[in-house]
TORKOL-4160 file (C-alpha; in steps of 0.2 Angstrom, whole numbers, padded with zeros to 4 digits, m for minus):
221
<pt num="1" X="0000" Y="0000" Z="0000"/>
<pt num="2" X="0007" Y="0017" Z="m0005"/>
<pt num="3" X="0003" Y="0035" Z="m0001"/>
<pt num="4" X="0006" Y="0051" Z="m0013"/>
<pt num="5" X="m0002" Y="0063" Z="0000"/>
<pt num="6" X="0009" Y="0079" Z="m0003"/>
<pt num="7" X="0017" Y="0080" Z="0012"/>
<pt num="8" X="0014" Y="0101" Z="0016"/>
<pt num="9" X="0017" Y="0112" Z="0026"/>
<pt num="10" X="0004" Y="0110" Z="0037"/>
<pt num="11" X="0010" Y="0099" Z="0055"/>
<pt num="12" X="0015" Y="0082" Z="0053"/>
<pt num="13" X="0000" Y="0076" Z="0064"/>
<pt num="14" X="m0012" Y="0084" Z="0052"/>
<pt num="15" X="m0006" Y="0077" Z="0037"/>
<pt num="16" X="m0007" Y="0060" Z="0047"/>
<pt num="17" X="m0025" Y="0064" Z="0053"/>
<pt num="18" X="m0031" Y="0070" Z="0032"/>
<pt num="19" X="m0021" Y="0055" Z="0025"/>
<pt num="20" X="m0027" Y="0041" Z="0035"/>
<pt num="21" X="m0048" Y="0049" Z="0036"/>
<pt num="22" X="m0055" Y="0037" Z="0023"/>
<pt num="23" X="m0048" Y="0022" Z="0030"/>
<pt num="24" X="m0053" Y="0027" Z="0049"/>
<pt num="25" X="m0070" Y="0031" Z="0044"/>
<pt num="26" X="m0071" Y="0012" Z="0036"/>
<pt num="27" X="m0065" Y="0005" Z="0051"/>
<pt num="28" X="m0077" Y="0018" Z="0063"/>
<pt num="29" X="m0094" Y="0013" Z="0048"/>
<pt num="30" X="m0089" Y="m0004" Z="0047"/>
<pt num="31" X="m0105" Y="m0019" Z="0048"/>
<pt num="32" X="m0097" Y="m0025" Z="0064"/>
<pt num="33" X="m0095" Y="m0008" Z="0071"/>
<pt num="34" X="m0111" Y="m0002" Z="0067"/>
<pt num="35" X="m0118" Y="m0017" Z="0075"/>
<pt num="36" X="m0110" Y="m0014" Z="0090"/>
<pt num="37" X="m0112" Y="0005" Z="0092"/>
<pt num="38" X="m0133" Y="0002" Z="0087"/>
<pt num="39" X="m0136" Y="m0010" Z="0102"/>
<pt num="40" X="m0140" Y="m0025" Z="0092"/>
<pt num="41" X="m0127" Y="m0037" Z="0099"/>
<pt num="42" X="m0127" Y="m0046" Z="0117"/>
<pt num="43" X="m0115" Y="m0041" Z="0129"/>
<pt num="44" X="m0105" Y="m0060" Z="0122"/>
<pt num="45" X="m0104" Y="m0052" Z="0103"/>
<pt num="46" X="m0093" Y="m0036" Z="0112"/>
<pt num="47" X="m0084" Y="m0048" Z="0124"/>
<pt num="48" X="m0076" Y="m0057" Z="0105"/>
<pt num="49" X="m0069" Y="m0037" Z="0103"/>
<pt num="50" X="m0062" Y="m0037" Z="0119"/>
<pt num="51" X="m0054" Y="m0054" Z="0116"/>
<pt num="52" X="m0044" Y="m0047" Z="0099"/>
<pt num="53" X="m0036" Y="m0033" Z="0106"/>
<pt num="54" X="m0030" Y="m0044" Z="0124"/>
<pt num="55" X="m0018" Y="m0051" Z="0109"/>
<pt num="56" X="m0019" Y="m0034" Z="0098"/>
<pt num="57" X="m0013" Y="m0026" Z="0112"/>
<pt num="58" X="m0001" Y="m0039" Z="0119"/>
<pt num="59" X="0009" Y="m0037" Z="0102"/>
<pt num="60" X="0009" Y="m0019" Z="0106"/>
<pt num="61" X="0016" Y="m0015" Z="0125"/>
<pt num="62" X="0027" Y="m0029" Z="0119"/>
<pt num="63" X="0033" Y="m0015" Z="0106"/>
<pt num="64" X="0035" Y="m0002" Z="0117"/>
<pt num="65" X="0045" Y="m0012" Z="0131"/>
<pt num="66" X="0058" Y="m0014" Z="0115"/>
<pt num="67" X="0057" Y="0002" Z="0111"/>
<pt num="68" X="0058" Y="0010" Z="0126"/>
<pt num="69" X="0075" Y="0015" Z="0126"/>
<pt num="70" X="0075" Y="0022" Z="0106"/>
<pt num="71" X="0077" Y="0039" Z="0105"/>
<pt num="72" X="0062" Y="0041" Z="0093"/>
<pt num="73" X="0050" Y="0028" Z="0098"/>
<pt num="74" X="0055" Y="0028" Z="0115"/>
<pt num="75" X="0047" Y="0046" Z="0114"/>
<pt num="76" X="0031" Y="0036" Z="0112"/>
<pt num="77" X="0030" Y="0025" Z="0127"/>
<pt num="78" X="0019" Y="0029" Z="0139"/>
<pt num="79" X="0015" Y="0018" Z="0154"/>
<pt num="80" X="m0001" Y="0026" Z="0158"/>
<pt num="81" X="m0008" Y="0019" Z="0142"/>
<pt num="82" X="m0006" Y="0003" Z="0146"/>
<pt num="83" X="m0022" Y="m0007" Z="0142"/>
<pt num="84" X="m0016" Y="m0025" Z="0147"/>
<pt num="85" X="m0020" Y="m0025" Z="0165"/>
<pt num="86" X="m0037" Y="m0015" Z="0162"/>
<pt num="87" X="m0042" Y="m0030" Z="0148"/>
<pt num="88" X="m0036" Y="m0044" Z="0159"/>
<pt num="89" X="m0048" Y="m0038" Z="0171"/>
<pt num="90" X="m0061" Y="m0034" Z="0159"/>
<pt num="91" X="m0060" Y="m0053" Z="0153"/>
<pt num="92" X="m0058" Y="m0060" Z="0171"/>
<pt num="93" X="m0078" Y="m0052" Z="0170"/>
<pt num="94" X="m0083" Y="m0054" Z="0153"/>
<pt num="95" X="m0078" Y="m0072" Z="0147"/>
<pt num="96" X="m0078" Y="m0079" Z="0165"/>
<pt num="97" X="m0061" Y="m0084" Z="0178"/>
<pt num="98" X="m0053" Y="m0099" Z="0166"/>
<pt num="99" X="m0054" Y="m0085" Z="0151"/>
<pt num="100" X="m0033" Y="m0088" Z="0147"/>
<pt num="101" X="m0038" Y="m0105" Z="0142"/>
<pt num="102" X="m0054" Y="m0102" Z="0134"/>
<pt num="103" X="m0050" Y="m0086" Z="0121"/>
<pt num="104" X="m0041" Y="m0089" Z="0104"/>
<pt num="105" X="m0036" Y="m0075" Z="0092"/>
<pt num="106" X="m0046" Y="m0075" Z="0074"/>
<pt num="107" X="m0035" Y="m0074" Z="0058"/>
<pt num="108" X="m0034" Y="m0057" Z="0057"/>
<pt num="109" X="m0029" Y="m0056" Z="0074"/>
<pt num="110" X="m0015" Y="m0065" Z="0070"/>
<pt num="111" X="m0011" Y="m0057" Z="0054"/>
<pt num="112" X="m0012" Y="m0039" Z="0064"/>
<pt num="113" X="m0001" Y="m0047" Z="0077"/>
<pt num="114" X="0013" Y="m0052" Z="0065"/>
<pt num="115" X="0009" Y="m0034" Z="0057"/>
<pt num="116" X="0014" Y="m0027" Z="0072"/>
<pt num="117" X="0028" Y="m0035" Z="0076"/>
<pt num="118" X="0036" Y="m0035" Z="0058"/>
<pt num="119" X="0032" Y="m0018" Z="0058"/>
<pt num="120" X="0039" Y="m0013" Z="0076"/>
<pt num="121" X="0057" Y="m0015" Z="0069"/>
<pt num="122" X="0060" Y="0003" Z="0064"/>
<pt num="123" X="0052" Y="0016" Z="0077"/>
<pt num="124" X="0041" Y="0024" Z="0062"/>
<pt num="125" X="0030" Y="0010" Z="0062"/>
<pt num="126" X="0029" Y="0007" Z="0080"/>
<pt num="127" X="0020" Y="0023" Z="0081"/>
<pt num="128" X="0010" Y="0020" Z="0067"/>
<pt num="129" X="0002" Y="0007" Z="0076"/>
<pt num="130" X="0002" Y="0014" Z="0091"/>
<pt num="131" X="m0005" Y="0031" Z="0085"/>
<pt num="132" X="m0018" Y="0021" Z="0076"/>
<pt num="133" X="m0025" Y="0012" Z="0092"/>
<pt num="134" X="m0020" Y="0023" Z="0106"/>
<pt num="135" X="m0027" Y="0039" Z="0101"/>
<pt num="136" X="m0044" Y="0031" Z="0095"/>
<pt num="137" X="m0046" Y="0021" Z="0109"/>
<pt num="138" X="m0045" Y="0039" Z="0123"/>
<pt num="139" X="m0056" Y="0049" Z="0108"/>
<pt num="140" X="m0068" Y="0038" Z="0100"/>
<pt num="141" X="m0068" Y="0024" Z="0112"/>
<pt num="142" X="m0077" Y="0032" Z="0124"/>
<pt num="143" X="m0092" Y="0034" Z="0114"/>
<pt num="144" X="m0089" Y="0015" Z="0117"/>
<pt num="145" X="m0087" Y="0015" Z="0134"/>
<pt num="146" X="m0104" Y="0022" Z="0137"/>
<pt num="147" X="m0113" Y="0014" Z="0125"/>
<pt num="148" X="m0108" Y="m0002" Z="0136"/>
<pt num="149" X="m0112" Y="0005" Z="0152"/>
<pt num="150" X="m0130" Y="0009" Z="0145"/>
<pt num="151" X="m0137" Y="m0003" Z="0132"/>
<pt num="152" X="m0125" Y="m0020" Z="0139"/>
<pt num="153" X="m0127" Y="m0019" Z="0155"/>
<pt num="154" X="m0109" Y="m0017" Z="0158"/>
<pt num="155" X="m0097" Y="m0006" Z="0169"/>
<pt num="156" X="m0084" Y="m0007" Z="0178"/>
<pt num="157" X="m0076" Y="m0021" Z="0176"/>
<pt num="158" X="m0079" Y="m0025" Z="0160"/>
<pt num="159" X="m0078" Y="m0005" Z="0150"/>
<pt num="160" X="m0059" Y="m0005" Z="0160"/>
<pt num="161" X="m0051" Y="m0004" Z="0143"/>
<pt num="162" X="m0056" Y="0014" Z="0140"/>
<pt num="163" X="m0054" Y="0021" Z="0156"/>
<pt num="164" X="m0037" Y="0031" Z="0155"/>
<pt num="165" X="m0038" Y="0041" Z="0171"/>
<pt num="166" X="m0020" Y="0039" Z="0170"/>
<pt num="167" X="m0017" Y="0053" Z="0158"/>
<pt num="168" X="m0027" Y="0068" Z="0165"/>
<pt num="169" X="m0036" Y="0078" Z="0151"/>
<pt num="170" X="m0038" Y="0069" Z="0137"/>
<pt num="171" X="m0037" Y="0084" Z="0125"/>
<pt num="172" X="m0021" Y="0089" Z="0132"/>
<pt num="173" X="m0013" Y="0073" Z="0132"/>
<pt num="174" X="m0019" Y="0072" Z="0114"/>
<pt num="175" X="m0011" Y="0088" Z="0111"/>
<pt num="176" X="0004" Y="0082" Z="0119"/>
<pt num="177" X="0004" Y="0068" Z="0107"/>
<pt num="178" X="0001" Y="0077" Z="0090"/>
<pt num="179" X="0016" Y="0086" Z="0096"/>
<pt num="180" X="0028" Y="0073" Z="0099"/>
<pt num="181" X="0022" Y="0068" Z="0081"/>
<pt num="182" X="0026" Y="0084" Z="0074"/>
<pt num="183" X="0041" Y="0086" Z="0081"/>
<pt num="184" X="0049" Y="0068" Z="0077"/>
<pt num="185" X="0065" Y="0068" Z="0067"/>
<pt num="186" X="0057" Y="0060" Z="0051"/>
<pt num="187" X="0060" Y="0068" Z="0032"/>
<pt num="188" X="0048" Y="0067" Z="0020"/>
<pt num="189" X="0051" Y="0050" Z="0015"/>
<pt num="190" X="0051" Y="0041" Z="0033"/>
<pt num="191" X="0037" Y="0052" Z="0035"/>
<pt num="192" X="0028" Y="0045" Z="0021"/>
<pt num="193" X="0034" Y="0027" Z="0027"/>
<pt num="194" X="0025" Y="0033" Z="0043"/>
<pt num="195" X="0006" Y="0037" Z="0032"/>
<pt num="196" X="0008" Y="0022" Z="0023"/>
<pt num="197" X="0010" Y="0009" Z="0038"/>
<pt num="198" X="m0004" Y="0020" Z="0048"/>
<pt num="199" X="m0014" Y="0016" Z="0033"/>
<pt num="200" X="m0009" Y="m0003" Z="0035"/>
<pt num="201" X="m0014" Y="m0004" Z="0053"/>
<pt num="202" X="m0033" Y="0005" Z="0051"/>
<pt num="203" X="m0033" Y="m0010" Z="0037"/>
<pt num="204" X="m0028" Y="m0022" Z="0051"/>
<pt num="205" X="m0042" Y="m0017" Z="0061"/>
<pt num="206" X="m0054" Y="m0017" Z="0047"/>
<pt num="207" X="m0049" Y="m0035" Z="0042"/>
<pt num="208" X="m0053" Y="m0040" Z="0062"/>
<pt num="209" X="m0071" Y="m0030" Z="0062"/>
<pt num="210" X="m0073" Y="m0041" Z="0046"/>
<pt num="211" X="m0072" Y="m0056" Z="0052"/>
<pt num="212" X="m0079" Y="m0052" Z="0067"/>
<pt num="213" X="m0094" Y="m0046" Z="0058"/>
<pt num="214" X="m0095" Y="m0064" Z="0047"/>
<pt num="215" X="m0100" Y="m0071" Z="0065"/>
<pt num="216" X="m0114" Y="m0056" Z="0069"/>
<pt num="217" X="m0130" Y="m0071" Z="0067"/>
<pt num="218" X="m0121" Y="m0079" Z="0083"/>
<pt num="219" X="m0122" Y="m0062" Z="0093"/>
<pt num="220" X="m0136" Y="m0052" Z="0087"/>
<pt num="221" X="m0149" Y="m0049" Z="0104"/>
């Protein structure tokens, strides 16, 4: 996949955002999405969301611990972003207390996985993928959050994944963000590698609401 956005003069993080719209508003209108955010699943047709990213975001804290110490990347590793011990717990309450041994990733998980960590190899991708969940989950996710709380019966444990209390205002850590983006070290070229392996990643998680979305008959309430 390749990108021939003209990289202006406008900041880094706003060429990201106008490159990679289409793709986000694919993954945000996908059938599984739409299902989800409608009310037309049972609480067990969310908790197969919440599986994907315990190994989604497994692949990815296990990035940042190896990027830690980069100059770049390293600039984008926040502990308070963690989501691991907020879906452990969500998944200790959704899918029940033996729920290691009972989840399994779908294809596309594991594709997205094997994405991450090919891609985690240089720090440009690491924080395409990071930038790609991360920021979506503290923006958008929340509309998630309280769609769970009112319409499946779920709080708490359970809508932990989007709770980031962690990071104070959410605007301004956003703002932070976009601002480390901006002022990474990239030229245009490694900033275009950056757009076109952010574009990979919102593919990766439209190829998981897919197939998530193929099992919707087993889910719908």
């Amino acid at each position: 996949m390749s990108v021939t956005t003209d990289l202006d003069a406008r900041p880094f993080s706003a060429t990201l955002r106008a490159s990679t719209l289409e793709v986000h508003e694919k993954a945000n209108y996908s059938t599984y999405m739409r299902a989800l955010l409608g009310g037309e699943l049972t609480q067990e047709g969310y908790t197969q969301l919440a599986i994907q990213y315990y190994f989604v975001y497994g692949a990815l804290e296990a990035a940042s611990d190896r990027m830690a110490g980069h100059p770049i990347g390293g600039e984008f590793v926040f502990d308070e972003l963690r989501r691991l011990p907020h879906l452990e717990r969500d998944l200790a309450h959704l899918a029940g207390p033996d729920w290691r041994s009972t989840i399994s990733p779908l294809a596309s998980t594991r594709a997205y996985v094997a994405r991450i960590g090919e891609a985690s190899s240089w720090a440009g991708g690491y924080v395409a993928h990071h930038y790609t969940r991360y920021l979506g989950d503290i923006a958008g996710g929340q509309a998630i959050r309280r769609l769970l709380e009112k319409k499946y019966d779920v709080a708490e444990a359970g809508t932990l994944f989007y709770h980031f209390e962690g990071i104070g205002s959410a605007p301004r850590f956003r703002d932070r963000y976009r601002a480390k983006l901006d002022n990474a070290p990239w030229d245009e070229a490694e900033r275009a590698r950056v757009i076109d392996e952010t574009l990979v990643a919102f593919e990766c998680n439209v190829a998981v609401f897919e197939e998530l979305a193929s099992q919707l008959d087993e889910y719908r309430a």
